[in-house]
PLY file of the C-alpha trace (Angstrom):
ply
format ascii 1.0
element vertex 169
property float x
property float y
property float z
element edge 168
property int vertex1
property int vertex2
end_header
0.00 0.00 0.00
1.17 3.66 -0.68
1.93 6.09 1.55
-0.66 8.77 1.85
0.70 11.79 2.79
-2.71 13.18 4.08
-2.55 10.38 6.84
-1.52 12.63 9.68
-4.07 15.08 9.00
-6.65 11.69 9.16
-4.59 11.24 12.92
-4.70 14.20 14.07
-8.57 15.03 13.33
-9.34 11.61 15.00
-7.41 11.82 17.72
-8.19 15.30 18.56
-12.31 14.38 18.95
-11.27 10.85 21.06
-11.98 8.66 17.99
-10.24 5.57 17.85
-8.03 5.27 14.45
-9.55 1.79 13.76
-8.20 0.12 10.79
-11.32 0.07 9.16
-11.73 3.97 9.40
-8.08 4.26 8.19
-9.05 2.18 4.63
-11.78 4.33 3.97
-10.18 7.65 4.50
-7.00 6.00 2.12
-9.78 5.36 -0.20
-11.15 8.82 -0.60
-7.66 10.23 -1.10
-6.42 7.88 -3.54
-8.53 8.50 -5.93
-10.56 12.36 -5.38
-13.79 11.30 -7.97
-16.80 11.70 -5.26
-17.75 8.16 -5.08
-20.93 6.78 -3.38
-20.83 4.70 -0.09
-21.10 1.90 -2.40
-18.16 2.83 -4.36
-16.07 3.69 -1.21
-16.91 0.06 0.01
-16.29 -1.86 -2.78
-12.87 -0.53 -3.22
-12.10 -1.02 0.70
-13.40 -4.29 0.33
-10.69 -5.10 -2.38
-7.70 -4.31 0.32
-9.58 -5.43 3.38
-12.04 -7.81 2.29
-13.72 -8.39 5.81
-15.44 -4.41 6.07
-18.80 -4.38 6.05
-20.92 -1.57 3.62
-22.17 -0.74 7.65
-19.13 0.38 8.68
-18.08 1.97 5.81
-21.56 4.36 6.40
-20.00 4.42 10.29
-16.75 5.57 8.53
-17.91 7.81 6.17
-20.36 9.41 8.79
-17.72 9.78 11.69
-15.66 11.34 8.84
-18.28 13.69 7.62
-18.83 15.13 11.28
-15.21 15.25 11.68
-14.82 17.47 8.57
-12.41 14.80 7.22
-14.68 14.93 4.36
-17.37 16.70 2.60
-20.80 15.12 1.83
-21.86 16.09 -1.53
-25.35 16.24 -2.62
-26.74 16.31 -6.05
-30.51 16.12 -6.33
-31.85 12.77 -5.40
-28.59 10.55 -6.38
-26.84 8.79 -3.20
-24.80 11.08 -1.58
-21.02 11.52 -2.94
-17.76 11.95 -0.82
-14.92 14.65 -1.31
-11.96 14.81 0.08
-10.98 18.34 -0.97
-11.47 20.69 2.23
-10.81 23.80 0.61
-13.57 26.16 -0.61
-14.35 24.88 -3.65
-17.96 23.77 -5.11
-18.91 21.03 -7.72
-20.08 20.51 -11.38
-22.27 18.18 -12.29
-21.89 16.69 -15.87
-25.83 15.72 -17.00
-24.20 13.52 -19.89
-22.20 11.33 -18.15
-22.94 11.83 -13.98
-19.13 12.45 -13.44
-18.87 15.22 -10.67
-15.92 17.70 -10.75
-14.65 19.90 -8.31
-14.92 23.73 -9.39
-12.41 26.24 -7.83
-13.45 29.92 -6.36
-11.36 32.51 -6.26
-9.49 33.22 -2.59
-12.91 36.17 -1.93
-15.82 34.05 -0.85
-17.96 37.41 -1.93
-16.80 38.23 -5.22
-18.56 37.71 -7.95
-21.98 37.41 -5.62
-23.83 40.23 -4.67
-25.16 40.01 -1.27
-27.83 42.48 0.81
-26.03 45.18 2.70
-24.27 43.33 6.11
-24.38 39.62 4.93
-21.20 37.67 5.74
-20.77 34.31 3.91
-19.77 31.51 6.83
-19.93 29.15 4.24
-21.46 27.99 0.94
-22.57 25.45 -1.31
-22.27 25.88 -4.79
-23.45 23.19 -7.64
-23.56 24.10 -11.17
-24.93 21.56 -13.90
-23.90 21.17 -17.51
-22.09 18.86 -19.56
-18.33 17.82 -19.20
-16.40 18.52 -22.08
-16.48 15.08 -23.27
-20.46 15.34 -23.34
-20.54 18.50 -24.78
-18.20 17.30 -27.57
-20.58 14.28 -27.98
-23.34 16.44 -27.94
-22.00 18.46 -30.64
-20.75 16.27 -32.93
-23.96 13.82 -32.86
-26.26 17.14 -33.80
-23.85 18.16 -36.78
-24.52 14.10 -38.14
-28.27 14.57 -37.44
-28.77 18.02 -38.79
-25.78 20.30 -39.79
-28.33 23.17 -39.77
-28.32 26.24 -37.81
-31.49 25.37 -36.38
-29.90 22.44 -34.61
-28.01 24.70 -32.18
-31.29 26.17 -30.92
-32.65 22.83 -29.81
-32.65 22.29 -26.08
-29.65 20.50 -24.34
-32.70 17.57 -23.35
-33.29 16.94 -26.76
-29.26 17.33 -27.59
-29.13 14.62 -24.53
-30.95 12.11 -26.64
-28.08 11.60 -28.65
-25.53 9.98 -25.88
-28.27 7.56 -24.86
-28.19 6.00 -28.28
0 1
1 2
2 3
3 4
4 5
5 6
6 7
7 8
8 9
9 10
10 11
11 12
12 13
13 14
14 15
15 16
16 17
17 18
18 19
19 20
20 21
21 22
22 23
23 24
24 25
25 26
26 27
27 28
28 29
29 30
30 31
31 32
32 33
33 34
34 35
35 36
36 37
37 38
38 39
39 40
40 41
41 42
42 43
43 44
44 45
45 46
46 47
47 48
48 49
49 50
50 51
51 52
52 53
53 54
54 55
55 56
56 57
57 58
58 59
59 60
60 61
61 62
62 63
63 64
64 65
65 66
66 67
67 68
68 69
69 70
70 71
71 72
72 73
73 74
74 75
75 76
76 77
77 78
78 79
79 80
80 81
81 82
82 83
83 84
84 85
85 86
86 87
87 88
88 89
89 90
90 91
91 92
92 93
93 94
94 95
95 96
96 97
97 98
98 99
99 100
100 101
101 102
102 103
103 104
104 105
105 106
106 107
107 108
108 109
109 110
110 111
111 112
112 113
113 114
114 115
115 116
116 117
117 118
118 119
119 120
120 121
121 122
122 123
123 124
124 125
125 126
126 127
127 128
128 129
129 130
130 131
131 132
132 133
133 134
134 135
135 136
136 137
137 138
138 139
139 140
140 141
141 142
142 143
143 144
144 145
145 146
146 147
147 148
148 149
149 150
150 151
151 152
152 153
153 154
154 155
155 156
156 157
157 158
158 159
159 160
160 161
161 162
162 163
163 164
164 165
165 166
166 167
167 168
């Protein structure tokens, strides 16, 4: 196994609320920060499974809960879908792609306020910012199927639902 360098940060949050570092709650965390993609609790167990093959999908919710109120990790919600796990503490929000589900983290700029305006005296503690689109790979996809289908210029006018239809096929 690789050496995580964001292991002592995974300590040191544990250990600082009493938590026991159980090896169980150590393969999860390794999990998330080997590869950053927002997986579900499903995904998150079935790749802890593959290094520890006796964990449980309940402990990997324990895990991933203890985690969440430890601010190890973000819970990431996008409409009804199973909630997603991100590693990446700083301020950032997330895209989601409509094409393909893939979420991606988007990066603000160091000012939580610019680029919002806010009512006279509001202070931003925190936020929570989701856009939705297409990736570029969809949007590519998109593009290319509607110039086979109709090279018009009508065809750029045509909502991205209908546009959509084309990477189902």
């Amino acid at each position: 196994m690789k050496k995580n360098s964001s292991i002592p940060a995974y300590e040191s949050a544990m250990g600082r609320d009493g938590l026991r570092l159980t090896p169980q709650r150590r393969q999860v965390y390794e999990v998330l920060m080997d590869k950053r993609d927002h997986p579900t609790a499903t995904e998150v167990f079935l790749r802890a499974q593959k290094r520890m093959p006796s964990i449980s999908l309940a402990t990997v919710y324990n895990c991933l809960e203890t985690m969440v109120g430890n601010g190890l990790v973000k819970a990431v919600h996008v409409d009804r879908a199973p909630t997603r796990f991100c590693a990446n503490l700083r301020e950032h929000g997330h895209f989601h792609c409509a094409g393909c589900g893939q979420i991606s983290d988007i990066e603000f700029s160091d000012s939580r306020e610019q680029g919002w305006t806010l009512p006279a005296g509001f202070l931003v503690t925190q936020h929570d910012v989701s856009l939705r689109g297409l990736c570029s790979e969809c949007a590519t996809s998109v593009k290319t199927a509607s110039a086979k289908d109709s090279p018009s210029k009508d065809s750029k006018k045509r909502p991205v639902s209908q546009q959509l239809q084309h990477l189902k096929k």
